[in-house]
Structure formats: C-alpha cells, structure tokens
Steps between C-alpha positions, in 0.01 A plus 500: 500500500426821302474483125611777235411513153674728278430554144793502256517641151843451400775253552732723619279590808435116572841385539583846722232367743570161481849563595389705789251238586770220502771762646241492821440142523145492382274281332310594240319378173487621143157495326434641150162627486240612203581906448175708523461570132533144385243364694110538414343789709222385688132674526551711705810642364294511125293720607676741651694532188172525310411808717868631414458478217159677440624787741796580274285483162295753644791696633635483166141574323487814752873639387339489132192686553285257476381379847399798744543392860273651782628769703581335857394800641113401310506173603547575859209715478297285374543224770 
C-alpha cells in the first residue's frame, strides 16, 4: 500500500482529483488540515524570522546611508 498526500487550495482542484481518484477505483481520504500561517510558529521557526528580520533592517539602514557594511574583500583578509 503506498500513500499520497496532495495539498489542495481550491475546490475546483479537489473535486478534479477526486474524480480521477474515484474514475481509477481508489481509496482515498479527505483531511482538512491547519494552513501554515494560521498556526503558531514554533522556536525554531521564531528565530529564524528574528534573524530575517534584523538582516533586512540593516539592508535597509545600508540603502539609506546609514549602516556601512565591510568590504568582503576586507573581511576575507582579515581571517
């Protein structure tokens, strides 16, 4: 027994597979799950965003002229 899940967005899509689903004779189950953004993020996905979200301040600090970055060039050197 081999089991498929496919993710569905819209209605339209569900009953095309279902049909072909049932057109082959197959079994199969319908389960509504929690989408992504409507569920808590967990630790690990927190912080990530965190550092996303300090990276593009600075980006955005940088494109105003008032964060200099190092040269990569420098840093290399350095190491």
């Amino acid at each position: 027994m081999t089991t498929l899940t496919v993710n569905i967005e819209n209605k339209k899509s569900e009953k095309a597979v279902k049909a072909v689903l049932d057109a082959l004779g197959l079994n199969y189950e319908v389960a509504s799950n929690i989408k992504a953004k409507e569920r808590a993020p967990n630790k690990a996905e927190q912080a990530i965003y965190k550092r996303l979200k300090d990276s593009f301040e600075q980006i955005k600090l940088h494109q105003e002229g008032k964060l200099e970055f190092r040269d990569a060039k420098d840093f290399l050197d350095e190491l």
